[in-house]
N, C-alpha and C positions, 0 to 999 in steps of 0.2 A: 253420248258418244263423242259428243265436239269436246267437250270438259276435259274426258279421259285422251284426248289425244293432244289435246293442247298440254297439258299436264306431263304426259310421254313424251313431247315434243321440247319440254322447257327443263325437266331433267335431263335429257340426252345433252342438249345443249348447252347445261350449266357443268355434265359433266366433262365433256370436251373442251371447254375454253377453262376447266381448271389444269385440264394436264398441260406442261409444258406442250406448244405445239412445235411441231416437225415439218410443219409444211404453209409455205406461207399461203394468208387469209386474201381474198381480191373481193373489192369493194366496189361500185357504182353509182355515182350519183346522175341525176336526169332530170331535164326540163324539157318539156312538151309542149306544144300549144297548138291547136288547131280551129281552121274559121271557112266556115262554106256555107252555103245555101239549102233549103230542103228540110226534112225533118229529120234526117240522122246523117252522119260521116260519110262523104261514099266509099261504094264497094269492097273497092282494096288500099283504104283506109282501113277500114272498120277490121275488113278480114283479115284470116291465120293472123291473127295479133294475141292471141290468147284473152278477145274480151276485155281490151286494155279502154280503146276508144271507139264509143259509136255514136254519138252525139256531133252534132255541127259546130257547135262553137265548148271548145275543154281549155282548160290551160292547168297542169298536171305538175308534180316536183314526185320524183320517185327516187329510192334510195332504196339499196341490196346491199348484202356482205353474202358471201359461200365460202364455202371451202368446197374443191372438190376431191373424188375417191381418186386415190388411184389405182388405175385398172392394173400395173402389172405386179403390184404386191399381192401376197396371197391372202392378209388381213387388211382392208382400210372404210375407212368413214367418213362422211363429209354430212353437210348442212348447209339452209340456208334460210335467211330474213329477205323479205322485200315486200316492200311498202309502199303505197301511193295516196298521196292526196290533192286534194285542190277542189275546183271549179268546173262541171260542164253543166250548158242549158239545158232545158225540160223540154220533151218532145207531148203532146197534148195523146191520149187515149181517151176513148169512149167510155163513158159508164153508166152506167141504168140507175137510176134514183126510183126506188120503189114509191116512197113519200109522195112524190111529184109526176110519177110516171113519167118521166122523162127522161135521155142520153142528154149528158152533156159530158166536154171534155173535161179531165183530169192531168194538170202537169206533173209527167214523171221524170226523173233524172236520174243518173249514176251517185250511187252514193260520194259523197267529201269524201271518205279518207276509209279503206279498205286493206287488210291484207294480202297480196296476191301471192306471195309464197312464204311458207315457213314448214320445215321439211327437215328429218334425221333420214340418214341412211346409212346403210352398212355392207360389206360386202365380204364374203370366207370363198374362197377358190371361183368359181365360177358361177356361182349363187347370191343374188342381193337381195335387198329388203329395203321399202323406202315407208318411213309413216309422214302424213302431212299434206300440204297442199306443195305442188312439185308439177311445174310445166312440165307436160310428156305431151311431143305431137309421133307425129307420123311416125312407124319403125322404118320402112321401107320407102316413102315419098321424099321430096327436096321441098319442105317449108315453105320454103326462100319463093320458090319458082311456081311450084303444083298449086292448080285451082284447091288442092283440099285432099286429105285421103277420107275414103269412102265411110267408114267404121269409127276411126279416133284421128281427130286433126287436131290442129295447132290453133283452131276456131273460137274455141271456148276457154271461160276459165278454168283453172284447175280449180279442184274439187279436195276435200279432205277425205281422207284413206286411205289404204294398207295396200301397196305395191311390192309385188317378189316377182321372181325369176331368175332366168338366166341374163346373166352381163356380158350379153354379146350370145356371139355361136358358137357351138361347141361339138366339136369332133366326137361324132357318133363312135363308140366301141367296135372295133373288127372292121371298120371302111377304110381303113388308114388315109382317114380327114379327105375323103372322097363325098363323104355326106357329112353335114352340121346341121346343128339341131337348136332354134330359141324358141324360148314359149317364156310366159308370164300370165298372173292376174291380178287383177285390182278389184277390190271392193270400196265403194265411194259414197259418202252421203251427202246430196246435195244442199245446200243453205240457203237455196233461193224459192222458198216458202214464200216471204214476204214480197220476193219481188213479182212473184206471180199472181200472187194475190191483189196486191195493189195497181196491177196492168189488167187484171182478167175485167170484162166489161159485166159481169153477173145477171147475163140477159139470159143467154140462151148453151146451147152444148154443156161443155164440163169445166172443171178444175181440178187437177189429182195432187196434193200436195203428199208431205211425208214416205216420200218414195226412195229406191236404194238404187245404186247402178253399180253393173257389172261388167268388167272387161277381162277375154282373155283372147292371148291367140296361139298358134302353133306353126310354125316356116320351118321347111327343111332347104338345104342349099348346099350345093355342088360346091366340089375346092373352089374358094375363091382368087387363089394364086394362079389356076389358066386363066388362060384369056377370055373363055366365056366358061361364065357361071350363070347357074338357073336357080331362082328362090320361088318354092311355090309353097301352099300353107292358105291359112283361113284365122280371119276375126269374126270374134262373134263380142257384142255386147245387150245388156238385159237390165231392161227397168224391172221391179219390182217391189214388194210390199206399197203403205201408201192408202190415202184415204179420197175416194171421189164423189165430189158434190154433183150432182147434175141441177141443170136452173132451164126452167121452161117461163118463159115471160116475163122474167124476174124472180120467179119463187121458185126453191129447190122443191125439185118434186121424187128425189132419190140421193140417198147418201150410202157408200158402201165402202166397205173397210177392206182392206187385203193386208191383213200382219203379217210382217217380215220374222218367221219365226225360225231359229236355229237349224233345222233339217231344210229352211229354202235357201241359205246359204250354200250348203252342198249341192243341191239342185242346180245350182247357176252354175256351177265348174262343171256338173254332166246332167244336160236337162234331162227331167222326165214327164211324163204324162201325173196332171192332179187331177186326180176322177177324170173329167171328160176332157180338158184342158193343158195346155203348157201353161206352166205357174210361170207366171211374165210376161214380158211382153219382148223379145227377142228377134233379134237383127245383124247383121254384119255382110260382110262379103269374103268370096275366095278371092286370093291374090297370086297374081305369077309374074315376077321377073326377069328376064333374059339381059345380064348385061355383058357386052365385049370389050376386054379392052385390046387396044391398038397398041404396035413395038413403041410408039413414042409416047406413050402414056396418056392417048385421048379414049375417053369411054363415052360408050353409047349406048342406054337401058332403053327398053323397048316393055311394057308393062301395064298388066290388066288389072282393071278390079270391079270383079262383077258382086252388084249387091243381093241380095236376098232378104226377106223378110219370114217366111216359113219354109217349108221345105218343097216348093214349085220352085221359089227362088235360087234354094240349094242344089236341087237335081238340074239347075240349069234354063229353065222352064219359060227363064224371060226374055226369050233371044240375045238381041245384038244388047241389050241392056250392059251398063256397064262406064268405066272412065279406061278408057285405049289412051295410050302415052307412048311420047318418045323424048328422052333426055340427052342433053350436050353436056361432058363434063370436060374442061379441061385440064393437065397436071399443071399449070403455073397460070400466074397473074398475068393475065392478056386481054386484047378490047372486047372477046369475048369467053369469057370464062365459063359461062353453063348456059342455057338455052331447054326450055324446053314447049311442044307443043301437044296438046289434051283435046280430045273430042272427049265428049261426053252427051249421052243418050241414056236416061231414064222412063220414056215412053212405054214400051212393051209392059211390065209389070205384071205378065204371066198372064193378059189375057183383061178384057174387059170386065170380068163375069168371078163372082165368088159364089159358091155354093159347097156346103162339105154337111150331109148328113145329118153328122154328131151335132153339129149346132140347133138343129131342129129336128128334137126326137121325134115328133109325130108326125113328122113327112116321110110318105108312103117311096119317096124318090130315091133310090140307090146312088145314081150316076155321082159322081163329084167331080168339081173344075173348081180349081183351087188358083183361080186370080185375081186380081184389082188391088195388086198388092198395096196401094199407098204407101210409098216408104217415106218412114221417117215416125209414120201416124200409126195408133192402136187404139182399139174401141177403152180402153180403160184408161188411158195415161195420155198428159201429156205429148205433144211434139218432142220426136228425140233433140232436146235442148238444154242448155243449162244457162241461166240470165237471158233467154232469150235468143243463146245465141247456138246455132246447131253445132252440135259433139262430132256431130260428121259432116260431107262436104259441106262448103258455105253456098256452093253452088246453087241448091236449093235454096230458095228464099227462106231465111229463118223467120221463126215467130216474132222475132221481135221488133221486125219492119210491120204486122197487123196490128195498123190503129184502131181495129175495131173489137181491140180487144179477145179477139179469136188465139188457143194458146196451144194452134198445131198448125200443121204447114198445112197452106191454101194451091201452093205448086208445086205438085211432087212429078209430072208429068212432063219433063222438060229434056231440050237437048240441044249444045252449042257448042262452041270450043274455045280453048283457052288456049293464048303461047304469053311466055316472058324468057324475058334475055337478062342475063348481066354481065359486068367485066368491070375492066379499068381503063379510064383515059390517061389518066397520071399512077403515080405509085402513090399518090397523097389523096387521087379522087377517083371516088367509085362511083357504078350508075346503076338503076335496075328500072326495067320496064314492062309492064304487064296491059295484055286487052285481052276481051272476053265480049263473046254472044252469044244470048242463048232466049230460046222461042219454048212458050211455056204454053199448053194444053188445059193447065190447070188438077185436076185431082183426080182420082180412077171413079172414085163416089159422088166428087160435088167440079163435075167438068166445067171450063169456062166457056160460056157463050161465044164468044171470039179470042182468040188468038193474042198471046199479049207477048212482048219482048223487050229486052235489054241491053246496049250496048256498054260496057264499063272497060278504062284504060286507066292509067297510072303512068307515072315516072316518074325517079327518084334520083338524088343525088348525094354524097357523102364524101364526105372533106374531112380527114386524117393532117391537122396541121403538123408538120414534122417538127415546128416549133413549141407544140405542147406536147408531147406523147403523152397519148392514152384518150386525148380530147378526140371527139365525133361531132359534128355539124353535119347534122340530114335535113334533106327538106324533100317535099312530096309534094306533086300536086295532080288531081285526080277527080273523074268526071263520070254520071252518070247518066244516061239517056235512054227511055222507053215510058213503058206503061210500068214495069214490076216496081222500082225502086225510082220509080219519078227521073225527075230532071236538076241532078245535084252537082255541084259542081264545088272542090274544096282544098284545102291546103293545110301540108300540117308540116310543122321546122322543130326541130329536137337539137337539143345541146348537153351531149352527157360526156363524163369522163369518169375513165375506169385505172383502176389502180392496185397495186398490192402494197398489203400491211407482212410485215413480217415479225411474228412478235417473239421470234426470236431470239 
């Protein structure tokens, strides 16, 4: 599958830069470097970066070319290369030596030299199509600001596969553009076989390697030209196919297959029941937006998203559960330009108690309570993760902060809140600033004995010399304190410059 899309991906490309081009190509080159304390970057270092940097001590050279679409032709096409290499340290994981009966640590790191994106797309009227690896975070969140969207964030890396949909909203037929309509799906196969493997401690629980994932979602929304408009709608995304080892004291004591056969492609765009089961393992949340804008052009979103994991979560089932937001946006460059502040409560999860029947035919007990949802976690697969790093909020402590080689989340039972600010001091310097707290219970199945919590902040700064245009000078510096993510404390300075070829 990776052959045939790298192949797809390098004819499209070879045949795009033979045609005369029409629109000029933009370039970027980048140096990063970062140094802190601890055993990985903190918090909001690491996070909504796309999986760039999570280690303590990196020092990176990154280099892109794109072209992009443009939206208001009725045919266009874009692309892009981006590349990284260099340097970070090894963070140590636990492993089980069968030979010697013994755990000892294992140094792992980020690979030297990686591609992070390489991606064809194309677009005919309101309709796109993207193959490749292609950062996509949040449809409906602010990146920049939001602890994370619930479903698909800007957390992880991209992945390779096959992205369509609508490019943008689109005026539903007979509402005269009173209702808009986006939806999309992705089908994706993860590459990170090996990194899970070489992190999994092969004591105890599972491993699920060769697995597929799924995204789609569906928003409708009010004219966006009043002053308030409402987007509501629902994601859902789904692991699938995929082979699990289980290890009890070392030694596998069960291995099962789930092939990803042609009719469970279709399955994932409209699930159904396989024999007694949903084929996957299936998640997402509904989403609602209320945004206003003001006669001077200041907007203010007010914005839900409640998670689910089966259908207690979907019918609503887990209370206050969910990430409550409210956003500052301003129309111009001023000392504050957007703002926003997020609680977030994952706790409820439909109820302490799972019990449903069909899982055990010989139980004479009719009743069902359908909760302990553990989000994120599924008895076959995997933490929803990809290198490690969660697909959805980062909020949740991903897997790839468990040195003990455990390769699902340990706190799914959490709740705290997040704000970040940004704006402009000068027209040459910019600043952004993020804190976060959040008190963690531990898991619906494997609760923590005591109470364990997190304090994380940030702040950044960025220099636009007017004497270079296109040149950026960012620096960051950033801290973590509790029991979840230890007591880190780090720093990261970047120097890139971006530009256009016009080959014209």
């Amino acid at each position: 599958m990776i052959s045939r899309l790298t192949l797809l991906l390098t004819l499209l490309i070879t045949t795009v830069a033979s045609v005369k081009a029409q629109y000029p190509i933009d370039y970027r080159g980048e140096i990063i470097a970062n140094a802190g304390s601890g055993n990985f970057a903190p918090y909001y270092i690491a996070s909504n970066n796309f999986g760039i940097m999570t280690q303590p001590y990196s020092t990176l050279a990154r280099a892109a070319t794109w072209k992009e679409m443009n939206t208001d032709a009725r045919f266009s096409y874009g692309f892009g290369v981006d590349a990284l290499a260099g340097y970070s340290s090894s963070t140590p994981y636990l492993r089980y030596l069968p030979a010697e009966d013994i755990f000892t640590p294992i140094d792992r790191h980020a690979a030297r030299v990686w591609l992070q994106q390489l991606y064809g797309e194309v677009k005919y009227r309101c309709l796109y199509l993207t193959v490749g690896l292609k950062e996509t975070g949040s449809a409906l969140l602010n990146d920049r600001l939001s602890s994370g969207d619930i479903t698909w964030s800007a957390n992880s890396r991209p992945m390779p596969g096959v992205r369509a949909g609508f490019h943008g909203f689109e005026n539903i037929p007979f509402t005269n553009g009173w209702v808009q309509l986006n939806g999309e799906f992705f089908f994706g196969k993860p590459t990170d076989n090996d990194w899970l493997t070489e992190r999994y401690n092969h004591f105890n629980s599972f491993i699920t390697t060769g697995r597929w994932i799924n995204y789609k979602r569906l928003y409708f929304r009010t004219k966006p030209s009043k002053p308030l408009s409402v987007t509501i709608g629902m994601q859902a995304a789904a692991q699938f196919g995929g082979t699990q080892r289980s290890y009890t004291n070392g030694v596998i004591d069960n291995t099962e297959t789930s092939p990803a056969k042609l009719q469970d492609f279709f399955k994932m765009l409209i699930p159904g029941k396989d024999d007694e089961y949903w084929a996957g393992n299936h998640l997402g949340s509904w989403d609602i937006v209320a945004r206003y804008r003001l006669h001077c052009g200041h907007e203010i979103k007010l914005y839900l998203q409640s998670p689910w994991e089966d259908g207690s979560g979907i019918g609503k089932l887990n209370g206050f559960d969910g990430l409550w937001g409210i956003e500052y946006k301003s129309p111009v460059k001023s000392i504050v330009s957007g703002a926003v502040i997020e609680y977030l409560d994952f706790t409820n999860q439909s109820g302490p108690l799972h019990w449903d029947p069909i899982d055990n035919g010989n139980s004479t007990i009719a009743n069902q309570a359908t909760g302990a949802d553990s989000y994120y976690n599924n008895y076959f697969y995997n933490g929803y993760a990809y290198y490690g790093m969660s697909q959805g909020t980062p909020f949740l402590m991903s897997p790839l902060y468990n040195l003990d080689g455990y390769m699902r989340y340990i706190d799914t039972r959490v709740r705290g809140f997040h704000a970040a600010i940004e704006g402009s001091v000068t027209q040459a310097v910019d600043y952004r600033a993020m804190v976060s707290y959040r008190l963690s219970y531990g898991d619906s199945y494997v609760p923590r004995l005591k109470k364990v919590h997190d304090t994380s902040w940030m702040v950044e700064a960025q220099w636009h010399p007017a004497t270079v245009p296109g040149m950026t000078i960012k620096a960051q510096v950033a801290m973590d304190r509790g029991d979840m993510y230890g007591d880190n404390f780090g720093a990261m300075l970047s120097l890139s410059y971006r530009g256009i070829l016009n080959l014209r």
